[in-house]
Every structure is written in structure tokens, then in C-alpha cells.
C-alpha positions as CSV (number, residue, x, y, z in Angstrom):
1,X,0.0,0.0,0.0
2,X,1.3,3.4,-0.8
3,X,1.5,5.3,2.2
4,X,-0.1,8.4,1.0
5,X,-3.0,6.1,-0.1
6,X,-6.3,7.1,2.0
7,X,-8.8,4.4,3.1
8,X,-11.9,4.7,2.7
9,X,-14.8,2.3,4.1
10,X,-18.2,2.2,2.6
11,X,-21.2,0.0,4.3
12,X,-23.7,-2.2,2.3
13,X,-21.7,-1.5,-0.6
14,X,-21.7,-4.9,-2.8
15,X,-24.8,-3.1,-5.0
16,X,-27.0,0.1,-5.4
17,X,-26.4,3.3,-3.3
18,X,-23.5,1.7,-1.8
19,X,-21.9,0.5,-4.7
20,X,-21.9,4.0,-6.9
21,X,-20.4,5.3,-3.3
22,X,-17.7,2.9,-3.6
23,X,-16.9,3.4,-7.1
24,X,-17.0,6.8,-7.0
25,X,-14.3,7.1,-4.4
26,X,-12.3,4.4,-5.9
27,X,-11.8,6.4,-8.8
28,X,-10.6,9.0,-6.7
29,X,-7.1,9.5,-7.0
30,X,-5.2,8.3,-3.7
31,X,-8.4,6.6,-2.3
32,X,-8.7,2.5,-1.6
33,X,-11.6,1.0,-1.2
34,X,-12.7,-1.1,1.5
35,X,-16.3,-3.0,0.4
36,X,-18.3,-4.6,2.9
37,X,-21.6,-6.3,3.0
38,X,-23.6,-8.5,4.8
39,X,-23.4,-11.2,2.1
40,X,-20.0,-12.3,1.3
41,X,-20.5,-13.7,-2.1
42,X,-22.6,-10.0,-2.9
43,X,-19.7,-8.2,-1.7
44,X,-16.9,-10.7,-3.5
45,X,-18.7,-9.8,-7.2
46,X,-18.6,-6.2,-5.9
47,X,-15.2,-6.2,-5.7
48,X,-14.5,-7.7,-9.1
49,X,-16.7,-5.5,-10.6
50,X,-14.9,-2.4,-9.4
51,X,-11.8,-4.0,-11.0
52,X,-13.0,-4.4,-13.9
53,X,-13.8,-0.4,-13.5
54,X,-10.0,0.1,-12.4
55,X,-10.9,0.6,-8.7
56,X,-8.4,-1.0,-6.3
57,X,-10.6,-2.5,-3.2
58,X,-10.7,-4.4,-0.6
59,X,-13.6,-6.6,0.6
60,X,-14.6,-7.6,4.4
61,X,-17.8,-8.9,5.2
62,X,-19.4,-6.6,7.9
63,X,-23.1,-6.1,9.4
64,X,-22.9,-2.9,11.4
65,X,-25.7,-4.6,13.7
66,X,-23.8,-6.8,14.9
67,X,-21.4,-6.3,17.8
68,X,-19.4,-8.9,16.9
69,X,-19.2,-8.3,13.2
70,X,-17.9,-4.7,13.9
71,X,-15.5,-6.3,16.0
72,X,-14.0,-9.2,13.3
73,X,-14.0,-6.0,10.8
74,X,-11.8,-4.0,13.1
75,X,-9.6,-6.7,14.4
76,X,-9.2,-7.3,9.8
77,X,-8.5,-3.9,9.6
78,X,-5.5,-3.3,12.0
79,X,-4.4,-7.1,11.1
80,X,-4.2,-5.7,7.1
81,X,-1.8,-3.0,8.0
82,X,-4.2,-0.8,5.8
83,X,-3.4,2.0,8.2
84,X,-6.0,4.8,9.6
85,X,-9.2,5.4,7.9
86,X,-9.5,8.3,5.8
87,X,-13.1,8.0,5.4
88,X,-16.1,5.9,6.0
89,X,-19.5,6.3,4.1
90,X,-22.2,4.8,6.0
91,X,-24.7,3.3,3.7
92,X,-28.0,2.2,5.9
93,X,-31.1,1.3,4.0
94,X,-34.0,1.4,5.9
95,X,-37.5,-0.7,5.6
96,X,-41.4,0.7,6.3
97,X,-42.9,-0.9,8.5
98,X,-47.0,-0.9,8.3
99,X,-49.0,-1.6,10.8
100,X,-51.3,-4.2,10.9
């Protein structure tokens, strides 16, 4: 990794929203990509797809509900030697509930 490369983490990024986030700051000069999602084959296609767009990422499974997914994540990150996050783009979609 260059060390003037910033890293930048964006949530439920393997499609949609998430993924134009992703790409968009992957084209950015100096910016790495970290993908995450919820479903690691979603997330592994994500990451080839940017590759094929000549964005450099990363991908790490990661489902900011859970405790101890947050926790895996972080202990991947400092184990990566990725270095300090320049940037994370939280990417939440949220569901309407009606009541019955």
C-alpha cells in the first residue's frame, strides 16, 4: 500500500447506493476501497466489478448490527496494516414498517 493512499470504508456496498459510493471514491485518486456487505458472495462480485472499473478494493464482510461483526471487521483492519481510515461512508437502507 502506498503510504499516502487514504482508506476509505463504505457500508452495504456490494450493490446500489452503496456500490456507486464505492466506485465513486475508488476512482478517486489516492483513495482505496474497502467494500463490505452483509453477504460475502454480494460483496466478492462487488469487488470484481470495481476491477474491472480500475478501482483498487478491498472486501470484508461486515453487518454494522452486529457487535461482533464490527469487532471481526476491526480486528481485519488493524491485522491488514491498511493503516487509519481516511473516510467511512455509511450506507443504511431502511425498511417501512405498516402496521397491521
Amino acid at each position: 500500500m502506498n503510504m499516502q493512499q487514504k482508506i476509505a470504508v463504505v457500508t452495504g456496498s456490494s450493490k446500489g447506493l452503496g456500490y456507486a459510493i464505492a466506485r465513486k471514491l475508488g476512482q478517486t485518486e489516492g483513495i482505496r476501497v474497502v467494500v463490505t456487505s452483509r453477504n460475502e458472495q454480494q460483496g466478492l462480485t462487488a469487488q470484481e466489478r470495481l476491477a474491472t472499473e480500475g478501482v483498487e478494493a478491498d472486501y470484508q464482510t461486515l453487518d454494522v448490527a452486529s457487535d461482533e461483526s464490527v469487532e471481526q471487521f476491526t480486528t481485519w483492519h488493524h491485522c491488514t496494516g491498511l493503516g487509519k481510515l481516511y473516510s467511512k461512508a455509511r450506507n443504511v437502507a431502511q425498511k417501512a414498517f405498516q402496521a397491521g
